[in-house]
C-alpha positions as CSV (number, residue, x, y, z in Angstrom):
1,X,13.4,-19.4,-20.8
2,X,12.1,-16.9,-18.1
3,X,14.3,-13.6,-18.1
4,X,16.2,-13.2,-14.9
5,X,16.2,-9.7,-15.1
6,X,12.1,-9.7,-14.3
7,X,10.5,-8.2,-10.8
8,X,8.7,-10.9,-8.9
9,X,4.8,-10.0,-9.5
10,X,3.9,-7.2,-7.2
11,X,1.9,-8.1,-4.2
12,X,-2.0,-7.1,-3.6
13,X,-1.8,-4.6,-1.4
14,X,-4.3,-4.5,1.3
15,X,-6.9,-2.3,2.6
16,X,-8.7,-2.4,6.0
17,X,-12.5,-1.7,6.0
18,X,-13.5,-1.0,9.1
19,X,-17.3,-0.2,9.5
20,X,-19.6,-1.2,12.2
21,X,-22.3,-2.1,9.5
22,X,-21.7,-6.1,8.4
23,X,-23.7,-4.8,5.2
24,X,-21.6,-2.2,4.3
25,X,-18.3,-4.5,5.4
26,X,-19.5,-7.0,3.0
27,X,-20.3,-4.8,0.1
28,X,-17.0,-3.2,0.0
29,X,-15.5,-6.4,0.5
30,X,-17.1,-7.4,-2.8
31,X,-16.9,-4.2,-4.6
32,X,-12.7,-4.7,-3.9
33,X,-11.4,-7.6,-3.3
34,X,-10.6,-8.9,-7.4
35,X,-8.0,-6.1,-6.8
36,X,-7.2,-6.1,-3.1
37,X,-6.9,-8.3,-0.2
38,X,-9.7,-7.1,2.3
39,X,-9.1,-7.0,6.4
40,X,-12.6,-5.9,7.9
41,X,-13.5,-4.8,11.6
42,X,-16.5,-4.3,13.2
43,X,-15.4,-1.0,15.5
44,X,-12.3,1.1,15.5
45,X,-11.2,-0.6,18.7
46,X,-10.9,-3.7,17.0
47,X,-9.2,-2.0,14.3
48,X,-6.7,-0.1,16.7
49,X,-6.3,-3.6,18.4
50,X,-5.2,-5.0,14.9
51,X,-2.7,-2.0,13.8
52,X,-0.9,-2.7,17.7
53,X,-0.2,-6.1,16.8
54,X,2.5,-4.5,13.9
55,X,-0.3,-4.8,10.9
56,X,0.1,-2.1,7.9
57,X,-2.5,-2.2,5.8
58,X,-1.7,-0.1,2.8
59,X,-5.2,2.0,3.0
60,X,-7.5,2.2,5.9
61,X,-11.6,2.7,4.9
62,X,-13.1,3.9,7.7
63,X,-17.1,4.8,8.7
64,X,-17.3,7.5,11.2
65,X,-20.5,6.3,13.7
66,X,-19.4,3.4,15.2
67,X,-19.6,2.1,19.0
68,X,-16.5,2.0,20.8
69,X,-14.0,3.9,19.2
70,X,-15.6,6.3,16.4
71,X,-13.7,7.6,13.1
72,X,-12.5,11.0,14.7
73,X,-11.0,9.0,17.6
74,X,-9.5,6.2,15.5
75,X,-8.0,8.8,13.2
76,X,-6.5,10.7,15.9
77,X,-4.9,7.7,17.4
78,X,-3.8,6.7,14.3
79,X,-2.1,9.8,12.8
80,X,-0.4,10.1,16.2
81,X,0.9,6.7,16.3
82,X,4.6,7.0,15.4
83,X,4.1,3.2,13.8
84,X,0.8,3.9,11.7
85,X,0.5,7.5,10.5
86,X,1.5,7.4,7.1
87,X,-1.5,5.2,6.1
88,X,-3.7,7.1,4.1
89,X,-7.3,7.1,5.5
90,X,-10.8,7.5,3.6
91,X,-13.9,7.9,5.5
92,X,-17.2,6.9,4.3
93,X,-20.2,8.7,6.5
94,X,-23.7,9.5,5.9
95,X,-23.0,13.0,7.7
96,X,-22.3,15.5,5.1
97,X,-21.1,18.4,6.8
98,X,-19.0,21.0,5.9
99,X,-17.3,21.7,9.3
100,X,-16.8,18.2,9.8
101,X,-15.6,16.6,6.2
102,X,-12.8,19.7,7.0
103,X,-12.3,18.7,10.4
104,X,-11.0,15.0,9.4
105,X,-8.8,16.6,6.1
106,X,-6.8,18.1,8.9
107,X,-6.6,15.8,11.3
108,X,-4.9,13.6,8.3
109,X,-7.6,12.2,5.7
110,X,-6.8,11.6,2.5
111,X,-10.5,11.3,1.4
112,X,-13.9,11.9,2.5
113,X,-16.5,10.2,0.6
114,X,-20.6,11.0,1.6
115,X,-23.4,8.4,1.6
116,X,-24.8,7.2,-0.7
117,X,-21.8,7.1,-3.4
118,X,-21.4,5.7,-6.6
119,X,-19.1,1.9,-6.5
120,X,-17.5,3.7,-9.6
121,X,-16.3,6.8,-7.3
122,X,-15.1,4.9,-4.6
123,X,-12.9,2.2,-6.5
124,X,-11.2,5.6,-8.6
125,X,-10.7,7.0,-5.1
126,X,-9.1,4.5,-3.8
127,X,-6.9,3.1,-6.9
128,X,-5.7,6.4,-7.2
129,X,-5.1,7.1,-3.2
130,X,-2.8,3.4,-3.4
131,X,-1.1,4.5,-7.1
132,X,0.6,7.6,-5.3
């Protein structure tokens, strides 16, 4: 006899990867999705298109070189948006920059990971970023 008392099982939260590489979309879509459901977008105006149509993923990964609307923009917009801002970011770049890894921890990044990374860092990162 099931006990009534029991939670329902806890949905798979979901995490939008948005990256203008179909490479990297794909490999973090394999490297996450046993855990996670997986949105991905090709360019942060896609992705901005997505949040405005009342979508909350529960983690954004974002790349910061991308055509349209790059990572600093998309952040920007997104920490500002009254709707969105409490959805914790991690950027993944190649650009390993002092100045500029600060730059996006104020603007509201939870995380900033440099290319090339280890799978094993980036799943801890981000199980711990959706534990909290």
């Amino acid at each position: 006899m099931k006990n009534q008392g029991t939670s329902p099982e806890k949905r798979k939260k979901t995490i939008m990867v948005v990256d203008d590489e179909e490479a990297i979309r794909m490999f973090l879509t394999s490297l996450l999705e046993k855990d996670y459901n997986i949105v991905t977008m090709c360019d942060g105006h896609d992705a901005l298109i997505y949040l405005s149509k009342s979508h909350f993923p529960d983690l954004i990964i974002l790349d910061m070189e991308m055509p349209k609307v790059n990572g600093r923009v998309f952040v920007r917009r997104v920490k500002y948006s009254y709707k969105h801002n409490r959805i914790p970011i991690i950027v993944i770049s190649a650009i390993n920059n002092k100045l500029i890894i600060n730059s996006f921890l104020k603007i509201g990044v939870i995380e900033y990971l440099t290319k090339p990374f280890k799978p094993e860092t980036l799943i801890e990162m981000v199980n711990k970023v959706l534990a909290e």
